[in-house]
DRENDO-210553 format. One record per residue (C-alpha): residue number from 1; residue in one letter; x, y, z. Coordinates in Angstrom, 3 decimals, decimal comma, always signed. Layout:
N
@num:NUM | residuo:A | u:X | v:Y | w:Z
...
END
This chain:
152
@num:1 | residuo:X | u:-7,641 | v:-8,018 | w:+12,978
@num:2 | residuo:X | u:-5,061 | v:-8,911 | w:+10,080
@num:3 | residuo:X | u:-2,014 | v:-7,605 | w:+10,147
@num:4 | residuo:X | u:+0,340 | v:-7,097 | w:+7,302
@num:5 | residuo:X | u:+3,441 | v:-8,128 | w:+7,604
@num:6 | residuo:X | u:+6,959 | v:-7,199 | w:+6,093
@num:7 | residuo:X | u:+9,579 | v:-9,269 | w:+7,500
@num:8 | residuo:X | u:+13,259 | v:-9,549 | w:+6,167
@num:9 | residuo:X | u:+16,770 | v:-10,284 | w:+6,246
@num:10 | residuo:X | u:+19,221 | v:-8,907 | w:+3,906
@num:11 | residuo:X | u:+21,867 | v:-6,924 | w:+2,997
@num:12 | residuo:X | u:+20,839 | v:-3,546 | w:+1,879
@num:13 | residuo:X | u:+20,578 | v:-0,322 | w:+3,618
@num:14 | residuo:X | u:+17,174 | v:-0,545 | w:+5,160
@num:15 | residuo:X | u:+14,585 | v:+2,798 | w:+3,483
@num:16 | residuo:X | u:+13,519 | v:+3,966 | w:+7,115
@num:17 | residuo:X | u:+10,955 | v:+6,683 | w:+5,239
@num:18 | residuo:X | u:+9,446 | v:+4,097 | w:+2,795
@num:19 | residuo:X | u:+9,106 | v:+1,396 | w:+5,447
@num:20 | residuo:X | u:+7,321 | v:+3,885 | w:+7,799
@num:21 | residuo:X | u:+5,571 | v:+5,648 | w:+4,884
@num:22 | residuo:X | u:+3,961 | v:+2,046 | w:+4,036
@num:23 | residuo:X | u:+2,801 | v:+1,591 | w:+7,761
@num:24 | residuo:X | u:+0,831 | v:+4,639 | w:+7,550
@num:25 | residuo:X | u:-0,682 | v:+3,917 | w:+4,321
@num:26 | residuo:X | u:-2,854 | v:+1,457 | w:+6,250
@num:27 | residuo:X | u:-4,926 | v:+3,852 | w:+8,096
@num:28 | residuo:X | u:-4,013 | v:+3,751 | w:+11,172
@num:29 | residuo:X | u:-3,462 | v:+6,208 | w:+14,390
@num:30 | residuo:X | u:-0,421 | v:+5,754 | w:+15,071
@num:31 | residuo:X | u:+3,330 | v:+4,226 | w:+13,899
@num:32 | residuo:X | u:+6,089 | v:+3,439 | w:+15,729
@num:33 | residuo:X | u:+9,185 | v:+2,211 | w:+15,172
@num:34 | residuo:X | u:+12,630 | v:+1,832 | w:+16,466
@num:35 | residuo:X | u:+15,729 | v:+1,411 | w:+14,665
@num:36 | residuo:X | u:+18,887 | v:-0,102 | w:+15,630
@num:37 | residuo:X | u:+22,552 | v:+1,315 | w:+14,301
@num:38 | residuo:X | u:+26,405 | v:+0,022 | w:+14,631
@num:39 | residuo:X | u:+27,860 | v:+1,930 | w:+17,565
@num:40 | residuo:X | u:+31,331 | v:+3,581 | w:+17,090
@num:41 | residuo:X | u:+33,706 | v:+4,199 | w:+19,554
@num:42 | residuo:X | u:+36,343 | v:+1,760 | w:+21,363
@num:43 | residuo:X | u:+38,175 | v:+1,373 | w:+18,262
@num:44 | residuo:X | u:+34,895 | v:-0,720 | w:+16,420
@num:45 | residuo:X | u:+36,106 | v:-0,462 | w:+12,803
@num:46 | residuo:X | u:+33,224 | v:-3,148 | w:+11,524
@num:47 | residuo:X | u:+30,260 | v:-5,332 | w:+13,087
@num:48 | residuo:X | u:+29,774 | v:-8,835 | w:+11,209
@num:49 | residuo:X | u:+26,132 | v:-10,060 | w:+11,199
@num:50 | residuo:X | u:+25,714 | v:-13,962 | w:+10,646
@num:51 | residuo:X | u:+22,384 | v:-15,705 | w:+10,518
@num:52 | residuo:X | u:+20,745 | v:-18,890 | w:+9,601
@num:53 | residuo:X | u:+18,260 | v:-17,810 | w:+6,673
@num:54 | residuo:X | u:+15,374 | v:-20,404 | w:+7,183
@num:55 | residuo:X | u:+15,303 | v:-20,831 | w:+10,655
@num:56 | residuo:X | u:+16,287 | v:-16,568 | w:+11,052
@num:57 | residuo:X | u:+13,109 | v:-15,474 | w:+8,808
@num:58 | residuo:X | u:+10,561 | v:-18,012 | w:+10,477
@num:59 | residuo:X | u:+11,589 | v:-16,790 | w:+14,005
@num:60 | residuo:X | u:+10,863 | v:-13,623 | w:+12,987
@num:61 | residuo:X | u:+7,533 | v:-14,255 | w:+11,276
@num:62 | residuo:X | u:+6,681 | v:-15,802 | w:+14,963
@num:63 | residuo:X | u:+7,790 | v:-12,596 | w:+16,688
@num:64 | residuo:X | u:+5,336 | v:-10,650 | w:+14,286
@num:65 | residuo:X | u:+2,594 | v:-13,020 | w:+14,396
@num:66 | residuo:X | u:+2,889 | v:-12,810 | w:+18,762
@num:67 | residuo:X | u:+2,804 | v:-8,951 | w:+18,410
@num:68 | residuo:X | u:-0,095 | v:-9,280 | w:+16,140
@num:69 | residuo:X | u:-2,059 | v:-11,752 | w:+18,665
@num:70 | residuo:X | u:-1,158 | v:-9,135 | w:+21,738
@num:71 | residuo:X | u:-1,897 | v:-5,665 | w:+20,680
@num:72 | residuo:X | u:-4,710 | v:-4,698 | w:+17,457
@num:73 | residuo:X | u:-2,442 | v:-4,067 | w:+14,572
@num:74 | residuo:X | u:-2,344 | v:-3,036 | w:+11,017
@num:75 | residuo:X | u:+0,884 | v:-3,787 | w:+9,722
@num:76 | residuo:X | u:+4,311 | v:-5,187 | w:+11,389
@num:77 | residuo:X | u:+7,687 | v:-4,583 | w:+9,991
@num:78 | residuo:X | u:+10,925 | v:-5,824 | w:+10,886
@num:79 | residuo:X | u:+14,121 | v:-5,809 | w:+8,703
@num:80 | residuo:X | u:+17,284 | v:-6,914 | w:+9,827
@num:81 | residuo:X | u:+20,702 | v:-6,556 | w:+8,047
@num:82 | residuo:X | u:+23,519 | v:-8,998 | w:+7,655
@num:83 | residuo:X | u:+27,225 | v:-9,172 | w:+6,543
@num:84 | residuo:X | u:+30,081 | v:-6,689 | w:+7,242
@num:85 | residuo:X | u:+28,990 | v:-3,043 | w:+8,592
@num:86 | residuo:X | u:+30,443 | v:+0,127 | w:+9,836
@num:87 | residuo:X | u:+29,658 | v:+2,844 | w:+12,389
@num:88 | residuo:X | u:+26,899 | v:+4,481 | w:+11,788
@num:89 | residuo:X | u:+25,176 | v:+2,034 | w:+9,584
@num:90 | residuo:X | u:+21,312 | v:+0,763 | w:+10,237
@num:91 | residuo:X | u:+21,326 | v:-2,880 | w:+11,766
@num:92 | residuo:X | u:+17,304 | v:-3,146 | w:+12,248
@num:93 | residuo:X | u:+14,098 | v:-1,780 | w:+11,852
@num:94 | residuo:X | u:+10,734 | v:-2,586 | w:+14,039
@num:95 | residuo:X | u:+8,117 | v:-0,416 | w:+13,498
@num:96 | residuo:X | u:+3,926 | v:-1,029 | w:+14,188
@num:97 | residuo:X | u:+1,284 | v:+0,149 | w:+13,067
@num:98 | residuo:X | u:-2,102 | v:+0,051 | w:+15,047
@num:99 | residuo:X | u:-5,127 | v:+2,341 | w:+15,262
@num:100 | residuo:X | u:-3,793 | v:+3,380 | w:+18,601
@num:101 | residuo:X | u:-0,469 | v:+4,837 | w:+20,061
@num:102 | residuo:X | u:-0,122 | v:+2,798 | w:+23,118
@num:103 | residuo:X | u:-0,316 | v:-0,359 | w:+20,950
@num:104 | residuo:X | u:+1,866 | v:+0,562 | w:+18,597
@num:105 | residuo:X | u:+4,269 | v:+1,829 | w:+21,365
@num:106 | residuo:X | u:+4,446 | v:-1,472 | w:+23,219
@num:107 | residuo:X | u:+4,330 | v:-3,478 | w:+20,379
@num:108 | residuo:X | u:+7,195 | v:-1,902 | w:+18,213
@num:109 | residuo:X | u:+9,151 | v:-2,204 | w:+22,331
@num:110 | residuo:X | u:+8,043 | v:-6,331 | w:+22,093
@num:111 | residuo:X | u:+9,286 | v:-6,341 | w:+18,358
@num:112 | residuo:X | u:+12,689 | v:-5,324 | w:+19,345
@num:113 | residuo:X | u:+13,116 | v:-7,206 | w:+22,959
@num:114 | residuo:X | u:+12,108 | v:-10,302 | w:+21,718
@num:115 | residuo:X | u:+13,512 | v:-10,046 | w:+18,232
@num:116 | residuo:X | u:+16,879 | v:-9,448 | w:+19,817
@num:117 | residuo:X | u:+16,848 | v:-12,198 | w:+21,777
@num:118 | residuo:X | u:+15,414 | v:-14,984 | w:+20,103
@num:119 | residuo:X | u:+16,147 | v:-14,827 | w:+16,341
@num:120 | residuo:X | u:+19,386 | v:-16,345 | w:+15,688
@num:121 | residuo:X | u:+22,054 | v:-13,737 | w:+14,540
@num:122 | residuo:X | u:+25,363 | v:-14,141 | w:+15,842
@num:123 | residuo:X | u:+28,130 | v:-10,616 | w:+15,623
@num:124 | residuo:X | u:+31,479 | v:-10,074 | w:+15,459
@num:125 | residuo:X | u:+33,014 | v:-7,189 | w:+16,301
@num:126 | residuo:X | u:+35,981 | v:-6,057 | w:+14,380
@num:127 | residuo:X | u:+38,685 | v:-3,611 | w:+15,711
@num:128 | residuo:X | u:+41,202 | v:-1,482 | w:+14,039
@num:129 | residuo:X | u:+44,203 | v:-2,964 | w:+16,376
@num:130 | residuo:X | u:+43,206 | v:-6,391 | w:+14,414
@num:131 | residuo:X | u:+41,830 | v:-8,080 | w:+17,172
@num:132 | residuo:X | u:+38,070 | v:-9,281 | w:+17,174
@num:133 | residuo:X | u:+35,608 | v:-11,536 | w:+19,078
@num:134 | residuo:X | u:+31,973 | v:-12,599 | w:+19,323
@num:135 | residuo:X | u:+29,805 | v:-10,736 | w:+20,857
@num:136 | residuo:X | u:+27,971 | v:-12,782 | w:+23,866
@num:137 | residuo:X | u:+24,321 | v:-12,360 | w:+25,049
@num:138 | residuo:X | u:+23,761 | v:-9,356 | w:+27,705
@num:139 | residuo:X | u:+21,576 | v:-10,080 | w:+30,632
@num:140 | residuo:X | u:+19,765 | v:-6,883 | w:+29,963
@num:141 | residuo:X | u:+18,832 | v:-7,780 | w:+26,608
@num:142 | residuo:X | u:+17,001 | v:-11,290 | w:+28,484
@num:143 | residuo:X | u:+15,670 | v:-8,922 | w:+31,303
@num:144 | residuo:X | u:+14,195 | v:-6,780 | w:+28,555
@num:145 | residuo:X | u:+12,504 | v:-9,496 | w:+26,957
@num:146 | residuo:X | u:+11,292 | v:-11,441 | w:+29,826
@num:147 | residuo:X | u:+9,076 | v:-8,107 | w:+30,941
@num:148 | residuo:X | u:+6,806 | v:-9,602 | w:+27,896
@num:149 | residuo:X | u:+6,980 | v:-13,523 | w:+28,669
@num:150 | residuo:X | u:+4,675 | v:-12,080 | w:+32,177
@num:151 | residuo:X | u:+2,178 | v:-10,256 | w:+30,013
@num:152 | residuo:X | u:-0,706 | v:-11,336 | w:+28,081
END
């Protein structure tokens, strides 16, 4: 099965409704999707997203493609933002589609775990005393992801 892919990194406020609307224009039984927003609280005033644009895309091309060769999907999307933004404001979309729930369940989970860990975006967080720092890697987020380096 051939999926089809939409896979991007940019700047703009991501169209949740279109994105998903354009997963279930493929026929499928199910979508899923998960989406990812800037957390407030703490004194967080702004969240900078850096990346490395060729090397950022490809990885996440890969991730796709992986899903794609684990579970029988339709279409794959995953956005991801960049630059300087606030509370509340979308970071990243995953979503799958796949004539089946389950599949498009775990592979929308896979999307995110492994997307989160492996494509190359570094963030800043940004507070309003004036202080800020990089955020480092979380232990979880490697737990999460090695769940799928033991399946299939």
């Amino acid at each position: 099965m051939s999926a089809d892919f939409h896979i991007r990194v940019d700047t703009a406020d991501i169209d949740i409704g279109g994105e998903l609307a354009r997963l279930e224009a493929l026929g499928g039984g199910g979508v899923a999707s998960f989406t990812g927003v800037v957390r407030g609280g703490g004194g967080l005033t702004a969240l900078e997203l850096e990346h490395h644009p060729g090397i950022t895309l490809a990885m996440m091309t890969s991730i796709a493609e992986q899903a794609a060769a684990r579970w029988p999907l339709l279409g794959v999307t995953a956005i991801h933002r960049h630059g300087r933004l606030v509370p509340g404001d979308r970071i990243v979309l995953v979503a799958a589609a796949s004539p089946h729930r389950a599949a498009a369940l775990e592979a929308t989970a896979f999307l995110i775990d492994w997307l989160k860990t492996r494509a190359p975006f570094w963030k800043k967080e940004h507070f309003a005393d004036g202080a800020s720092h990089w955020v480092e890697a979380r232990a979880a987020d490697d737990e999460a992801a090695a769940r799928w380096s033991m399946k299939g």
